[in-house]
Backbone as JSON Lines, residues from 0, in Angstrom:
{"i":0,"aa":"X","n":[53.98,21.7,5.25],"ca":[52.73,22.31,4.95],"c":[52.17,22.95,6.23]}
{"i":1,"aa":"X","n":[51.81,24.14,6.06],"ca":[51.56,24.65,7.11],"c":[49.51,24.79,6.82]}
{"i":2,"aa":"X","n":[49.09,24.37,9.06],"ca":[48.02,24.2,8.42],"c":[47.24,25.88,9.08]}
{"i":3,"aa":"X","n":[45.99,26.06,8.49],"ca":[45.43,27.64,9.17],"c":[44.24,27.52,9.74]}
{"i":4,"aa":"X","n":[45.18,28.49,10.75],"ca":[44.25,28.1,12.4],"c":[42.62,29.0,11.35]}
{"i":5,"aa":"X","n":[41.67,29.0,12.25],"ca":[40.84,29.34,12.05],"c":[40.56,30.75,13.15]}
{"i":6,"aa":"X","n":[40.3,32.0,12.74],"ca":[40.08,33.11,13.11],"c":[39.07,33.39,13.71]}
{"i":7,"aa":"X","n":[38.7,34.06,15.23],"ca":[37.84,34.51,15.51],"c":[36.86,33.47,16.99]}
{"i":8,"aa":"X","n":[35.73,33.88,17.25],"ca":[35.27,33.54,18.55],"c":[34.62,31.91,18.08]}
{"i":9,"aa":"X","n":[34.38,30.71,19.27],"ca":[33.7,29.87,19.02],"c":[32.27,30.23,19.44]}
{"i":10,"aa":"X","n":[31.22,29.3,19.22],"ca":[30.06,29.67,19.43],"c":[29.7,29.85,20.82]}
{"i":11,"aa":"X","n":[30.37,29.11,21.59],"ca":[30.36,29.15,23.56],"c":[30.56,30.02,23.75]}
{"i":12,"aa":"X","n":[31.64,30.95,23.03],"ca":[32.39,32.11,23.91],"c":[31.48,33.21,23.58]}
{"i":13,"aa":"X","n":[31.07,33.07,22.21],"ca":[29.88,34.38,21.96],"c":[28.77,33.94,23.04]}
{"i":14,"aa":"X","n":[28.13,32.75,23.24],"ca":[27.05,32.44,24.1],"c":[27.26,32.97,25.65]}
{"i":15,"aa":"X","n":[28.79,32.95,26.17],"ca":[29.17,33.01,27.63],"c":[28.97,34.62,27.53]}
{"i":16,"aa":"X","n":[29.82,35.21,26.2],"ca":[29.62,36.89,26.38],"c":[28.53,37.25,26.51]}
{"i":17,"aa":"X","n":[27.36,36.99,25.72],"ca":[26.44,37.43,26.04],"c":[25.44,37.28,27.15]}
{"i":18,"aa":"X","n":[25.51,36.2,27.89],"ca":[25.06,35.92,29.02],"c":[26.01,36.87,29.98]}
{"i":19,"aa":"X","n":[26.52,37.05,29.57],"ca":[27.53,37.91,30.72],"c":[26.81,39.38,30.78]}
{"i":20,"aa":"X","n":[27.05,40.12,29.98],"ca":[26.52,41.06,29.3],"c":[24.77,41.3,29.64]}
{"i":21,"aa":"X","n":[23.96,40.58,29.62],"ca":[22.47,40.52,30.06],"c":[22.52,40.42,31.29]}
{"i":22,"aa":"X","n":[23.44,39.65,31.98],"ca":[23.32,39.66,33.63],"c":[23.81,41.46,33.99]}
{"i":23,"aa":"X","n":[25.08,41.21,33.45],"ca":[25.23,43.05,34.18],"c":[23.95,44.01,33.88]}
{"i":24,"aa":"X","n":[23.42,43.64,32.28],"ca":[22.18,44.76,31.73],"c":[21.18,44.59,33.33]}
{"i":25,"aa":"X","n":[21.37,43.66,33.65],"ca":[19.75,43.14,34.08],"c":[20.13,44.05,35.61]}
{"i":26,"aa":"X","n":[21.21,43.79,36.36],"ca":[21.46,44.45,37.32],"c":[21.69,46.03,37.17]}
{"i":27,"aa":"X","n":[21.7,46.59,36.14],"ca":[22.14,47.74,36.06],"c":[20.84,48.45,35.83]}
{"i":28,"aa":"X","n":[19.59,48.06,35.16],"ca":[18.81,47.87,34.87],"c":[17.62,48.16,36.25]}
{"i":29,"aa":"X","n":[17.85,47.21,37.27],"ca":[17.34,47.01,38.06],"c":[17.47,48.27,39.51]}
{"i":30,"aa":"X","n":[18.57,48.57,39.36],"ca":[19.64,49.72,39.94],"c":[19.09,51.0,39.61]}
{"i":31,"aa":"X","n":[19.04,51.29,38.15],"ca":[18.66,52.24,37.69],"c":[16.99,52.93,37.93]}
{"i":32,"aa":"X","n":[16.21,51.86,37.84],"ca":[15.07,51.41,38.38],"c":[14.26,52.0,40.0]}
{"i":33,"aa":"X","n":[15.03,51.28,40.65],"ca":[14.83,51.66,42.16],"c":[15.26,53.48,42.29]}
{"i":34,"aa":"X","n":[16.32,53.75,42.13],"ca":[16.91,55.16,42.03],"c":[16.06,56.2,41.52]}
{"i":35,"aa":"X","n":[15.21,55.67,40.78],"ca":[14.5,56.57,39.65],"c":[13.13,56.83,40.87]}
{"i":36,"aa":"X","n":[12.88,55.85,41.17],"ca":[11.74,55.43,42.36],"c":[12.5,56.13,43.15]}
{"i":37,"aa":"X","n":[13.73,56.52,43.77],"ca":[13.75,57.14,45.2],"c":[13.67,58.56,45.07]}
{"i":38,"aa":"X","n":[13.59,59.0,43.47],"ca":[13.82,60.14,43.35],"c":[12.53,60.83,43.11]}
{"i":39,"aa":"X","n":[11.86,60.22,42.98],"ca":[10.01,60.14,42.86],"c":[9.6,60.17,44.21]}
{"i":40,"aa":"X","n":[10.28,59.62,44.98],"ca":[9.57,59.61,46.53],"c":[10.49,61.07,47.13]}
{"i":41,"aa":"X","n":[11.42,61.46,46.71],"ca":[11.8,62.93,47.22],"c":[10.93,63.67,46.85]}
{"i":42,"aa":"X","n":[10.53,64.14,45.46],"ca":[9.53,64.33,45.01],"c":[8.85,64.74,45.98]}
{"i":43,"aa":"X","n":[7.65,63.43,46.25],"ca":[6.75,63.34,46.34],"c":[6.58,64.03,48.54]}
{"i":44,"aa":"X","n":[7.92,63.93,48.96],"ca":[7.94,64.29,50.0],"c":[7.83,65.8,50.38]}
{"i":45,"aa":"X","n":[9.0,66.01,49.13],"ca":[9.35,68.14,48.89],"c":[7.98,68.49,48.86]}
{"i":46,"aa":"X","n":[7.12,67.94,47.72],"ca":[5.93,68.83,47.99],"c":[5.04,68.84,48.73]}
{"i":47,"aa":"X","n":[5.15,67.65,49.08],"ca":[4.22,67.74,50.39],"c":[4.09,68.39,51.49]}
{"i":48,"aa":"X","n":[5.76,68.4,51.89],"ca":[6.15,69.38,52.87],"c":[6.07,70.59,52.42]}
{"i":49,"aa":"X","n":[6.05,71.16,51.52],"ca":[5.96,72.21,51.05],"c":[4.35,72.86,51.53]}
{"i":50,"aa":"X","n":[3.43,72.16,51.52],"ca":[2.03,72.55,52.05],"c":[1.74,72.71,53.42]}
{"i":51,"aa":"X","n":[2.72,72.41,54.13],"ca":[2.87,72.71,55.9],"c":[3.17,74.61,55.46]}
{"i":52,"aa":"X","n":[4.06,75.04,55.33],"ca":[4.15,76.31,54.87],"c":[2.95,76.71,54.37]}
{"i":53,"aa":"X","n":[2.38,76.43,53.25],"ca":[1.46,77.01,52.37],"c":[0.64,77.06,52.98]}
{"i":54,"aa":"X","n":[0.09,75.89,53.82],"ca":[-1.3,75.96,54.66],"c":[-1.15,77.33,55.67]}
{"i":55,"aa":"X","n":[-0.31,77.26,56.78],"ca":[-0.1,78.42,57.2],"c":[-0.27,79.96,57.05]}
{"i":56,"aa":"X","n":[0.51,79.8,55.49],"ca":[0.16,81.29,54.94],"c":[-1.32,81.2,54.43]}
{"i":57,"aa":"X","n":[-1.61,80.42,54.04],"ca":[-3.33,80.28,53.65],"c":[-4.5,80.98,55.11]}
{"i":58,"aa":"X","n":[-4.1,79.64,55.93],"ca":[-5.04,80.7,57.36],"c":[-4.92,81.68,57.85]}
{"i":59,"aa":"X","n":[-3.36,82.25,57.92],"ca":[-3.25,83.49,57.88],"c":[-4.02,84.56,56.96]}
{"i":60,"aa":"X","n":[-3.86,84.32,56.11],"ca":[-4.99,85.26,55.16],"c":[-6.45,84.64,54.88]}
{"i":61,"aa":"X","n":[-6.95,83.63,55.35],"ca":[-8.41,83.24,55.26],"c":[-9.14,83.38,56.51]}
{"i":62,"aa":"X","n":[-8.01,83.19,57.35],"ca":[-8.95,82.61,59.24],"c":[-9.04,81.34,58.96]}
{"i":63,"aa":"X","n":[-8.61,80.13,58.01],"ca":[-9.38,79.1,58.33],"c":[-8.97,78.39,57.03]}
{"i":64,"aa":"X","n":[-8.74,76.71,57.51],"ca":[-8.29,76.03,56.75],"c":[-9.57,75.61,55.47]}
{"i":65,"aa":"X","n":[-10.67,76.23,55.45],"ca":[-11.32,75.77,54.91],"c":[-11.12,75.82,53.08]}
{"i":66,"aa":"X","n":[-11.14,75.11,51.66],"ca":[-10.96,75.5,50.79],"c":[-9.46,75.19,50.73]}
{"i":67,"aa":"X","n":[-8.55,74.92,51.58],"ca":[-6.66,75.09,51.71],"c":[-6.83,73.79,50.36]}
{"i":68,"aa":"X","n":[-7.7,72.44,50.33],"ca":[-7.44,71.49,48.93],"c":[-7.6,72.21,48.01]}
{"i":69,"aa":"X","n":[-8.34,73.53,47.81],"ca":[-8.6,73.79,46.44],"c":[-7.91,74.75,45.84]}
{"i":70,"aa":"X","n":[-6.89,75.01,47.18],"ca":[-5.9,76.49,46.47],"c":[-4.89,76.12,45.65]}
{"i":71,"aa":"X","n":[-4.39,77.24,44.93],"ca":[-3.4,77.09,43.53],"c":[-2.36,76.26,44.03]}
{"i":72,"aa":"X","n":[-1.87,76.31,45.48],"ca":[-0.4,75.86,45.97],"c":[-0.93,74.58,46.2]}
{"i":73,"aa":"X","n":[-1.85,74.04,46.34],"ca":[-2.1,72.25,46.73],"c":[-2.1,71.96,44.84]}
{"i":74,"aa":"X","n":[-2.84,72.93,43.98],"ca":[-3.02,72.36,42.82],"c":[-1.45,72.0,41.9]}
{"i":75,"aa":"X","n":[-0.46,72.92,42.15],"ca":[0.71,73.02,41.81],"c":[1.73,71.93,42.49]}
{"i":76,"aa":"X","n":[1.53,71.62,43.41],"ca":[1.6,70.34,44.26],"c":[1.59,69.0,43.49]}
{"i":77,"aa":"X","n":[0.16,69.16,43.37],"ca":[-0.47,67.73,42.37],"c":[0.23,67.59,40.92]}
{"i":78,"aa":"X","n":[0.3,69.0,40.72],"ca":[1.0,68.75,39.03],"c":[2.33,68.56,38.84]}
{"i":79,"aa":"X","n":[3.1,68.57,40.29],"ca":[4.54,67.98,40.41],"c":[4.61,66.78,40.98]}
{"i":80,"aa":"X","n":[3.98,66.28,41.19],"ca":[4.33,64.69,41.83],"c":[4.1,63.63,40.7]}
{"i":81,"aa":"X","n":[4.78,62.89,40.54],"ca":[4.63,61.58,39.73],"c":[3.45,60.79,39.61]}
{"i":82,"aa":"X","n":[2.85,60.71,38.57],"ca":[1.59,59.81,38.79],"c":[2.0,58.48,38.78]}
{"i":83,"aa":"X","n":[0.96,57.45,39.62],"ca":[1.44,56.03,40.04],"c":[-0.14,55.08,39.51]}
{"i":84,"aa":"X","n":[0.08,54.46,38.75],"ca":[-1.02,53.6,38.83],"c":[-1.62,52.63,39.71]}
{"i":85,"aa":"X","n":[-2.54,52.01,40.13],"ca":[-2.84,51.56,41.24],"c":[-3.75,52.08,42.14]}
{"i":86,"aa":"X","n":[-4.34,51.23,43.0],"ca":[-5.88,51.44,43.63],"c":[-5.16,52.71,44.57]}
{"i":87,"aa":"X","n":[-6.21,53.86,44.61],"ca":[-6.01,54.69,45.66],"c":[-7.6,56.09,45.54]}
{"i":88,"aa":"X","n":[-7.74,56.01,46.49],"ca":[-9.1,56.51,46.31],"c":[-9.47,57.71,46.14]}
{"i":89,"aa":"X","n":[-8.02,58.64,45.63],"ca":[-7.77,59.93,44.87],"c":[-7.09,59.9,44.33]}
{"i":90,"aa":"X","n":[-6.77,58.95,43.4],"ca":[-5.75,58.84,42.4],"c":[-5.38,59.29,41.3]}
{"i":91,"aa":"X","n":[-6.73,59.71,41.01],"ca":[-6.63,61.13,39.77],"c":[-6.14,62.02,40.42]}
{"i":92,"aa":"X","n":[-5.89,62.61,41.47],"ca":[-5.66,64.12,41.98],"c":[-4.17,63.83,42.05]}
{"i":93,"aa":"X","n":[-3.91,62.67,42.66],"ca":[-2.22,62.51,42.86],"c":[-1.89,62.68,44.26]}
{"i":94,"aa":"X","n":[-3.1,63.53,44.99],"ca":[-2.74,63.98,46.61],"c":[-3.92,63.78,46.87]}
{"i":95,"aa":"X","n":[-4.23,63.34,48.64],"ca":[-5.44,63.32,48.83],"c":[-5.44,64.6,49.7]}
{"i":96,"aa":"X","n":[-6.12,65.03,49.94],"ca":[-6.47,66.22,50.97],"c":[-7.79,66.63,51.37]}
{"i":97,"aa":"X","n":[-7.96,66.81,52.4],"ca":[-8.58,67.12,53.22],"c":[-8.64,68.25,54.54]}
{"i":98,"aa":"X","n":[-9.69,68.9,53.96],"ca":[-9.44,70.36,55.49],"c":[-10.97,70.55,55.59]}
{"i":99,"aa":"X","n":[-10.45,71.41,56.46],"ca":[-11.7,71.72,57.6],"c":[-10.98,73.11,57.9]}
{"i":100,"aa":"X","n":[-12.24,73.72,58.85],"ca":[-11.82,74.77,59.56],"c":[-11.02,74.85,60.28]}
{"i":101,"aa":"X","n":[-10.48,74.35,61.36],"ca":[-9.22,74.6,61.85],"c":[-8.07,73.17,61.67]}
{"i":102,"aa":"X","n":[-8.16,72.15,60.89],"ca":[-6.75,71.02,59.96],"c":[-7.25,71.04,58.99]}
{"i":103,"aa":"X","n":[-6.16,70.2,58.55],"ca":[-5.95,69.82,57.23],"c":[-5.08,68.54,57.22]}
{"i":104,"aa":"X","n":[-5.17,67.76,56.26],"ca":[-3.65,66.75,55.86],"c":[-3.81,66.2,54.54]}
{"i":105,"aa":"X","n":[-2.71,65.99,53.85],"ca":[-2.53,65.65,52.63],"c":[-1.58,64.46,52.74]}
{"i":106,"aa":"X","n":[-1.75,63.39,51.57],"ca":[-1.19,62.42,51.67],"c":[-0.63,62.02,50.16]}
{"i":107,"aa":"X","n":[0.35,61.45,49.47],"ca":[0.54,60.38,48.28],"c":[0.84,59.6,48.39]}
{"i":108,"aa":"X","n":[1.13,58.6,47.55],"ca":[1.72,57.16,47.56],"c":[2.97,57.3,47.55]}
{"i":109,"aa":"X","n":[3.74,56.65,47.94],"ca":[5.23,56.12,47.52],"c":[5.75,55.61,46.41]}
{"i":110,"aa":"X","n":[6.85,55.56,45.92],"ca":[7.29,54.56,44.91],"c":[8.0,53.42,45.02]}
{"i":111,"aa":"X","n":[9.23,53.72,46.08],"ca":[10.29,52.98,46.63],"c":[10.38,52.3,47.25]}
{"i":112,"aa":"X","n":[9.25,52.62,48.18],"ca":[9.05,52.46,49.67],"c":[9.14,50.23,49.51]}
{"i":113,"aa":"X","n":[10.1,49.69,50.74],"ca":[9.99,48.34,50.27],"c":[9.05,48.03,50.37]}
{"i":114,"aa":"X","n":[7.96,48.97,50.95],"ca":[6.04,47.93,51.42],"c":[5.87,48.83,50.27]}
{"i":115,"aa":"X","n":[5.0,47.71,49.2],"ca":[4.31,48.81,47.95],"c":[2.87,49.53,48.65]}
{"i":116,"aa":"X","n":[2.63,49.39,49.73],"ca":[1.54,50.15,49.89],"c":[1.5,50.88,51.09]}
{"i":117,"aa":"X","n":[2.59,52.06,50.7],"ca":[3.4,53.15,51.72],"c":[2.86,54.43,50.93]}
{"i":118,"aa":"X","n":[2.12,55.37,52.08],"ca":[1.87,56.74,51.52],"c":[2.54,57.53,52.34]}
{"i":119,"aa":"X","n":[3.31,58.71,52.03],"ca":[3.33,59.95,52.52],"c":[2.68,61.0,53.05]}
{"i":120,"aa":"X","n":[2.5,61.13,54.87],"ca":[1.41,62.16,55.07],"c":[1.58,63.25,55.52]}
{"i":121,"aa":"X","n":[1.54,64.82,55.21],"ca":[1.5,65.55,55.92],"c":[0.59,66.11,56.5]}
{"i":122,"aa":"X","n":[0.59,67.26,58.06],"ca":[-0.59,67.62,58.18],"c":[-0.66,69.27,58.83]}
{"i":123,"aa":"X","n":[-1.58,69.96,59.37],"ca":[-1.4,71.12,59.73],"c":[-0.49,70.65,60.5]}
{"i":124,"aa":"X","n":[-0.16,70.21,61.72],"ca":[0.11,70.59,62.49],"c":[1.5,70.51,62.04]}
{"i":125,"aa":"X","n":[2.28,69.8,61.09],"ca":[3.27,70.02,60.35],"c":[4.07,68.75,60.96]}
{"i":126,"aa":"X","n":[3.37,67.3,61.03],"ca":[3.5,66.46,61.57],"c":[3.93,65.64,59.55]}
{"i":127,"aa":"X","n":[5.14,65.36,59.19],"ca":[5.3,64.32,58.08],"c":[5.21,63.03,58.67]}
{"i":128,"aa":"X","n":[4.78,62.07,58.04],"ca":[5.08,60.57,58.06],"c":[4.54,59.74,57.11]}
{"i":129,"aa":"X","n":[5.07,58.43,57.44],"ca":[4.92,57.68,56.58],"c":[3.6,56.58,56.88]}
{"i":130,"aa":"X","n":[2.75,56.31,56.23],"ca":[0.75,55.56,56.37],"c":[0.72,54.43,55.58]}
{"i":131,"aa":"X","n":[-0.22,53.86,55.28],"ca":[-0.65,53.25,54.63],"c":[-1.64,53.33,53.82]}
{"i":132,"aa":"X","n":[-1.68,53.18,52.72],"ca":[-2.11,53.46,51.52],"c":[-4.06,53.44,51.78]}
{"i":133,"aa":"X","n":[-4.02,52.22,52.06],"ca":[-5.31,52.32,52.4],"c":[-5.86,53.75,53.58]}
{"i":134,"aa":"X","n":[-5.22,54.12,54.24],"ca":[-5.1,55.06,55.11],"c":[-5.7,56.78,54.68]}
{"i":135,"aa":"X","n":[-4.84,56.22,53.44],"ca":[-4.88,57.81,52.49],"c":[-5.89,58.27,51.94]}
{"i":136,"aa":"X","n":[-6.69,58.76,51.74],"ca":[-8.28,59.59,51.82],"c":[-8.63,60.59,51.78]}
{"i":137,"aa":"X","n":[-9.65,60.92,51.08],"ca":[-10.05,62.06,51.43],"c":[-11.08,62.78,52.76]}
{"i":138,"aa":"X","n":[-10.98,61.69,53.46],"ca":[-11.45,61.33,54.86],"c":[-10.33,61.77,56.14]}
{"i":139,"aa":"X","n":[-9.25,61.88,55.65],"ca":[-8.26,61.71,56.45],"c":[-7.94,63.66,57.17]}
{"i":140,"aa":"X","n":[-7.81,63.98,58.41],"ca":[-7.4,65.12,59.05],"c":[-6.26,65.19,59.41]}
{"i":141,"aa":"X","n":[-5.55,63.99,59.99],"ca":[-4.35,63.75,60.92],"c":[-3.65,63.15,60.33]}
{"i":142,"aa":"X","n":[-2.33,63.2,60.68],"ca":[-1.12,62.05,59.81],"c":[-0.72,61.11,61.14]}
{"i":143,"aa":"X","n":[-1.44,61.32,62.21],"ca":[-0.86,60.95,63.73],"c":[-2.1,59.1,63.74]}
């Protein structure tokens, strides 16, 4: 008499697969995550730098940095950068900025950055770096 095996997975092995399976999700997951964030902080750098140029051609045709937050190229700026939730004391605008008659500097938050409270600053003098959040303002002239 022949006896019949029984077909198919035990309950461990479905339990081990799927634990298997959620660990890779979770790392892949997590991977995917950060990347998405570094690509938000390129972002958020391109345009910024992009307003070292713009400001330039701005005083060139004004005499004077004055009004440089309210021109189309800072506004086009703002409408490409990623919005971030979280305390920042121009956070509706997305950029802080600030000018005067002869500077200017603009700043955003980070995404990636390992300190969550890392902003991006540029300024006339065409000085980029990296601030602190609290830093970022509409108070702010210098990125130095």
């Amino acid at each position: 008499m022949k006896t019949q095996k029984n077909k198919g997975f035990t309950l461990i092995e479905l339990i081990v697969a799927i634990a298997i399976i959620a660990t890779l999700s979770a790392v892949v997951l997590f991977s995917i995550t950060y990347y998405l964030n570094k690509g938000k902080d390129a972002s958020v750098q391109g345009n910024l730098a992009i307003l070292v140029t713009a400001g330039e051609v701005y005083y060139n045709s004004h005499g004077s940095y004055d009004g440089f937050c309210q021109s189309s190229v800072v506004a086009n700026a703002q409408s490409q950068i990623p919005r971030r939730t979280g305390s920042m004391a121009c956070y509706p605008l997305g950029i802080c900025c600030k000018a005067t008659a002869d500077t200017w500097a603009a700043c955003a938050r980070e995404f990636a950055s390992t300190d969550p409270v890392k902003a991006f600053c540029v300024d006339s003098l065409g000085n980029k770096s990296e601030i602190n959040i609290s830093d970022c303002d509409d108070s702010r002239i210098s990125c130095q």
